[in-house]
N, C-alpha and C positions, 0 to 999 in steps of 0.2 A: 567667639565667632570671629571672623575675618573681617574686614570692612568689606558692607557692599559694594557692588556694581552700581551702574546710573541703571532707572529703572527701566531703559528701552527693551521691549521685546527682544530676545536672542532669538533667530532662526533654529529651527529643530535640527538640523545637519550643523551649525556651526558651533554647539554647544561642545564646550572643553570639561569634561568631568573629573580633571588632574584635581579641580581645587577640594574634590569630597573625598579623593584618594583612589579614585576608581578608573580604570582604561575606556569606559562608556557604561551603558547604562542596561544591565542585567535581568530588567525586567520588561518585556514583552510589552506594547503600549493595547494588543488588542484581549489580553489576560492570557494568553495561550502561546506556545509557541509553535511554529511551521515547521521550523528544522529541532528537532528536541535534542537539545544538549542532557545528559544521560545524569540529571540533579536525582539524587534516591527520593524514593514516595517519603509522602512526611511520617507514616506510619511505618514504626519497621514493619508490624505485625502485615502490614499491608504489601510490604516489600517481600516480606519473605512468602507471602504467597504468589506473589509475580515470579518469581525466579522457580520456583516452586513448578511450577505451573509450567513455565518454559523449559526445562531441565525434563519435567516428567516426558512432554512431545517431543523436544529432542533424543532423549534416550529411548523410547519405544516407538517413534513414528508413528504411533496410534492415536486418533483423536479424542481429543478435550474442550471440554467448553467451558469460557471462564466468563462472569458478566459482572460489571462494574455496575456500580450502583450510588448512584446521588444524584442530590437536585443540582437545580441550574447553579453555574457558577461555582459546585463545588470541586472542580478538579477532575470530571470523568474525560474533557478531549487531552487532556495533561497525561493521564492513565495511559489512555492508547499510544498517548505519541513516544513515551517512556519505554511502553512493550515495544513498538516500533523500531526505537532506537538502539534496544537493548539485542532483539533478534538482529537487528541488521549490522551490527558489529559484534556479532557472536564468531568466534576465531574458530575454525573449524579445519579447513583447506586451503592452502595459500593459491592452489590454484586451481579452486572452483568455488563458483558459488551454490553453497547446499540449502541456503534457507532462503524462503522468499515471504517475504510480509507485505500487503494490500491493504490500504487504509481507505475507508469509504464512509463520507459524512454523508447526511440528509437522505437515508435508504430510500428507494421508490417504491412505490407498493404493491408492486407484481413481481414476482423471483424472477421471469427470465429479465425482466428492467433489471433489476437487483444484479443477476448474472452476467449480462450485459456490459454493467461500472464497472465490473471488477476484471471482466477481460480486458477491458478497454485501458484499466489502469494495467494492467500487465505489458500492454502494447500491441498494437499488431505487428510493427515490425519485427521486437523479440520475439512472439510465436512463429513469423513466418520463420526467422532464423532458425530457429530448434527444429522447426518441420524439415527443412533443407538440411542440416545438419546430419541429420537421422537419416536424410533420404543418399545425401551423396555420399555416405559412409556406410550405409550400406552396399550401395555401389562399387565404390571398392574395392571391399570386401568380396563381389561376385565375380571382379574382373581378374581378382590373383586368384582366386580357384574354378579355372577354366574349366577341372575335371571331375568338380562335381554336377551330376549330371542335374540337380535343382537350378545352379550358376548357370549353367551353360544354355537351360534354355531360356531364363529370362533373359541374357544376356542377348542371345537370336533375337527374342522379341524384341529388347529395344535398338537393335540394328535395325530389324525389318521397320519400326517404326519411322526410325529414322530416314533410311531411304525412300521411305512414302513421302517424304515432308516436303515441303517446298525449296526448304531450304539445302538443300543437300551438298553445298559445298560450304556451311558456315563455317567451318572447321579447318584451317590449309593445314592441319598435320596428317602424314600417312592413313596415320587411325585416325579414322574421324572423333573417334570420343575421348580421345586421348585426353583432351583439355578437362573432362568431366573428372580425370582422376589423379590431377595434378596437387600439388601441397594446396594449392589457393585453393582450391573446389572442397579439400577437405575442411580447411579453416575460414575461409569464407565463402561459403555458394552462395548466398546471396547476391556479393556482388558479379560471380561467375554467371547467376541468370540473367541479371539483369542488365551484364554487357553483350548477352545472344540476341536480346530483345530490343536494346539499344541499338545494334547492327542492322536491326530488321530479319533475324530468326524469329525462332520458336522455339519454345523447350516442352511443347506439350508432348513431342515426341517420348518425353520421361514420366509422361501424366500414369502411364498403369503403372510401369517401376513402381514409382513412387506410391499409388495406392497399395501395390502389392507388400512394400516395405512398411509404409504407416498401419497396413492390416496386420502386420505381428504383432503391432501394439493394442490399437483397438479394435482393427475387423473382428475376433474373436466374441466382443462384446457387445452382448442383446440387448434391443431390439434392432440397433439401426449402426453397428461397428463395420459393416464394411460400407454403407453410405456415408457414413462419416470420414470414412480413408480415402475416401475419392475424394469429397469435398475437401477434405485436408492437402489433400495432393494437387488438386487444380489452384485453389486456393496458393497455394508455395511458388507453383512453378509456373503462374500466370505473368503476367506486366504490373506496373502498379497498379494501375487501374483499375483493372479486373481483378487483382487482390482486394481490393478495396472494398467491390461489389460482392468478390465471396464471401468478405467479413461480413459483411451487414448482413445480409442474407445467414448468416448463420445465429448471429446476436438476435437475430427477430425470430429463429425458430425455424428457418427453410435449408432443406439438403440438397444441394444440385447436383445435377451430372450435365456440367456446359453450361445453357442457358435455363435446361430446363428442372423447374424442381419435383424430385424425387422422392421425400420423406419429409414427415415433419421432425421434432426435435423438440424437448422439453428444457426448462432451467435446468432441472437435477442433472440430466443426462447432458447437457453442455459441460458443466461445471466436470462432469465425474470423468467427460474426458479428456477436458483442460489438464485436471490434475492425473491423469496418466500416463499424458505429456508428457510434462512436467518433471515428472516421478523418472520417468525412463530416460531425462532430460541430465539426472543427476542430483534434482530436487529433493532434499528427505524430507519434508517438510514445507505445505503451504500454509501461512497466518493468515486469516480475512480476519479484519478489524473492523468494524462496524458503527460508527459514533451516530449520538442522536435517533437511537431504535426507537424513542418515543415517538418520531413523525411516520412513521409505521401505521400508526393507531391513526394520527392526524390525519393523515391522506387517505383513510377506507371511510366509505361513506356511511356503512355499515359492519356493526360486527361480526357478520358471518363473511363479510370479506378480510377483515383482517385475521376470522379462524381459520380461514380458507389458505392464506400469506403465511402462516406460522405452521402448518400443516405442512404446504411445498417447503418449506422450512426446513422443517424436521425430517421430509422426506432427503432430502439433499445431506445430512449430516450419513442420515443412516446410508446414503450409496457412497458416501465418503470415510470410512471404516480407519482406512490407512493414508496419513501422509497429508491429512490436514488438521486443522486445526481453527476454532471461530471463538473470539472475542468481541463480546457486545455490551456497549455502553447504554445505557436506559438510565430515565429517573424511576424512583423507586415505584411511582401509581403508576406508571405504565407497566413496568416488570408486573406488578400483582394483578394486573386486567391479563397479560399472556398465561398466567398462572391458572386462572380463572378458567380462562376460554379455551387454552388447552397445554392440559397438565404436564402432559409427554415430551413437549416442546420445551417446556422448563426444567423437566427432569435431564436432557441431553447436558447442560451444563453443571459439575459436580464439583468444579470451584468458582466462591466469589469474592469479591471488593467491596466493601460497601462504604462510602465517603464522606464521612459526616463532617459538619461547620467545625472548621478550626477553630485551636484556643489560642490563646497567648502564646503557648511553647511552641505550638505547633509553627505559628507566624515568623516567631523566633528561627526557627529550625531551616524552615525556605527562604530565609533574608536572608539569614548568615549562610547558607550553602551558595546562595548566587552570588552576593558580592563577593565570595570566597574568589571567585571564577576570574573576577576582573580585579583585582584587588592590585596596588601600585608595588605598595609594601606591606609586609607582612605586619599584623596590628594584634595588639592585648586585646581588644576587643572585640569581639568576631560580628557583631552588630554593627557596626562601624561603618557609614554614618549615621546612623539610624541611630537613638537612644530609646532608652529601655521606654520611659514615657512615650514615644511617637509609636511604637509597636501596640503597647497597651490601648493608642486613641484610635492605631487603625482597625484593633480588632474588634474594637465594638464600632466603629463607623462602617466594616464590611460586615457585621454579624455572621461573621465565620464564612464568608464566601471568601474562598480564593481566588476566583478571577479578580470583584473587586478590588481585593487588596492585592493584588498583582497590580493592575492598572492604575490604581491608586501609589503606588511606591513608584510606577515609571515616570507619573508625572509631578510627585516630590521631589524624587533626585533631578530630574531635569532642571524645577524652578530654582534646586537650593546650587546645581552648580551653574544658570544662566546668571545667578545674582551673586555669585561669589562666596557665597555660605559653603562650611565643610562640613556641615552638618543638618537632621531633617529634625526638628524637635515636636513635642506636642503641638505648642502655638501653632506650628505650620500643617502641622494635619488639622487644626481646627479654623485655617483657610482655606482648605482645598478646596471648596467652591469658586473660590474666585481666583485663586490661582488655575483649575483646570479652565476657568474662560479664558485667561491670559494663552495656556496652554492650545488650546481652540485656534486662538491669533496667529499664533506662531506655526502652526503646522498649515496657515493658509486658509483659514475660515474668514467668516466675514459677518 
């Protein structure tokens, strides 16, 4: 070993990890990580059903349900963030994006709540885009074929609309809608509306275009496809504001037309025309990732509420046929209560993960692939600075959980490169109690 340092606490930002041969420190201090760097599962058998699994919904655009299975601490938010990672730098198009992955901890326990996170995590602003997108390209499209006679008259319509409007000189070109059908309105309308509104325009004058264009997509579709093209279309090509209001009002189940509402709206049928969107957006593929489905169970006060949750559940798979995809992470007595309570719902998933407590190899196997990542120089020993002794004390001091011994290795290498060590040995996993106090200090405890 090197000579120590003097034993003053090191600041957690000041710590130089050169002296264990590493660029910084490769293990996550909360066992998981937020950005997941693409380290393979510890299992290949487990690997290759991940990829397995991804390959099958990519090549068919038909849905799959995959569900990860272990207890606490054994690696199931690791699992998602891996799929996560692995769909999101899937090379496909250089210039589009065709897959889209949603990751959603702590489910709530109503589907349209559930529905709700997962739009929200999509964005409002990127659906408003794609809704405009669609609408002003359609447009276009009806303005260079003056001579058919479908173009030509919605084309009347949104003139006549236009000259009803208040604003009727927004526009200083000859044509007044000329600006609707310039390169910028095709590649970005959004900021094209929202410099009409910024003027003191209006762009509802485009509000039926625009349903009429969004009803190619979903008007067609029962019970409520053309209430939903209007909502969509008022929604696009309102202010911010009143986007804002048509979101919410939608997330919570209300269809308006203006101020007033018009229809209700379920999860299933939210979602089913999200992904319609989507789909016609250029999407092959949407992932809902799901971590923590045990608090599913937590949060029903009852279980005919949470038969009731897994029910809208599985109703939502079945109107999602094509072009999705759901991944769900549970502890294993949670998975066999939805088993229980209804069978249907567990049958919709036909592949799974199951994560049992690491061994020694296993420990082995995610050491030496992270410090691989950060490693100075290249080393005979891929454990390094870890010895074969400090792997064997952490795996029975985390009894096969991964997170522990995640967070446990973060705050070994920190103590062995604050104090000058270039190495983590047994002895020092059998201080970590009082090195992670010190570790405590140093990140600002008290």
């Amino acid at each position: 070993m090197k000579e120590k340092k003097s034993n003053s606490v090191v600041e957690i930002s000041k710590v130089d990890y050169s002296s264990v041969g590493l660029r910084g420190n490769p293990f996550p201090i909360a066992g998981l990580s937020t950005s997941q760097s693409p380290y393979p599962l510890i299992d290949p058998k487990m690997d290759k059903e991940v990829h397995d699994f991804i390959n099958q919904t990519i090549q068919s655009q038909e849905y799959c349900g995959l569900v990860v299975l272990g207890e606490f601490g054994s690696g199931k938010t690791y699992a998602l963030r891996y799929i996560e990672t692995l769909v999101e730098t899937l090379e496909m198009r250089a210039d589009a994006e065709e897959v889209l992955a949603i990751y959603i901890e702590h489910p709530r326990p109503t589907l349209i709540a559930l529905v709700a996170d997962v739009c929200n995590r999509i964005g409002r602003a990127r659906f408003r885009n794609i809704l405009l997108e669609m609408i002003f390209a359609d447009f276009a499209r009806v303005v260079s074929t003056p001579d058919d006679p479908d173009s030509a008259e919605r084309l009347k319509k949104v003139k006549a609309a236009y000259l009803q409007s208040a604003h009727r000189d927004l526009f200083a070109n000859a044509e007044p809608l000329a600006n609707l059908t310039s390169a910028e309105a095709i590649l970005n309308p959004a900021a094209v509306v929202d410099r009409i509104w910024a003027g003191g325009g209006s762009a509802e004058f485009l509000i039926q275009f625009g349903t009429d264009s969004l009803g190619l997509i979903v008007g067609r579709k029962p019970p409520c496809g053309k209430d939903v093209a209007r909502h969509f279309a008022e929604f696009a090509l309102s202010d911010d504001a009143r986007a804002a209001g048509f979101w919410k009002k939608l997330l919570l189940g209300d269809l308006c037309a203006g101020s007033k509402v018009v229809a209700g709206i379920s999860g299933q049928e939210i979602w089913h025309y999200f992904v319609e969107v989507l789909r016609h957006a250029g999407y092959k593929i949407v992932y809902l990732l799901i971590d923590e489905f045990e608090e599913s169970d937590y949060q029903q006060a009852k279980q005919a509420s949470l038969r009731g949750f897994l029910a809208d559940l599985r109703d939502l798979i079945d109107s999602n046929l094509e072009g999705f995809a759901l991944v769900i992470a549970s502890k294993v007595n949670a998975w066999d209560l939805c088993r229980a309570l209804n069978p249907a719902f567990t049958q919709r998933f036909s592949r799974s993960v199951v994560l049992a407590s690491n061994s020694v190899t296993d420990l082995k196997k995610m050491i030496s692939e992270r410090v691989r990542q950060v490693r100075l120089l290249a080393s005979n020993d891929p454990l390094a600075p870890f010895t074969e002794g400090a792997v064997a004390a952490l795996q029975k001091l985390s009894r096969g959980n991964t997170r522990v011994a995640v967070q446990a290795c973060h705050i070994l290498l920190w103590h062995s490169a604050s104090i000058g060590e270039d190495r983590v040995d047994e002895k020092m996993v059998a201080n970590l109690n009082d090195i992670s106090r010190t570790f405590y200090y140093a990140r600002g405890g008290r």
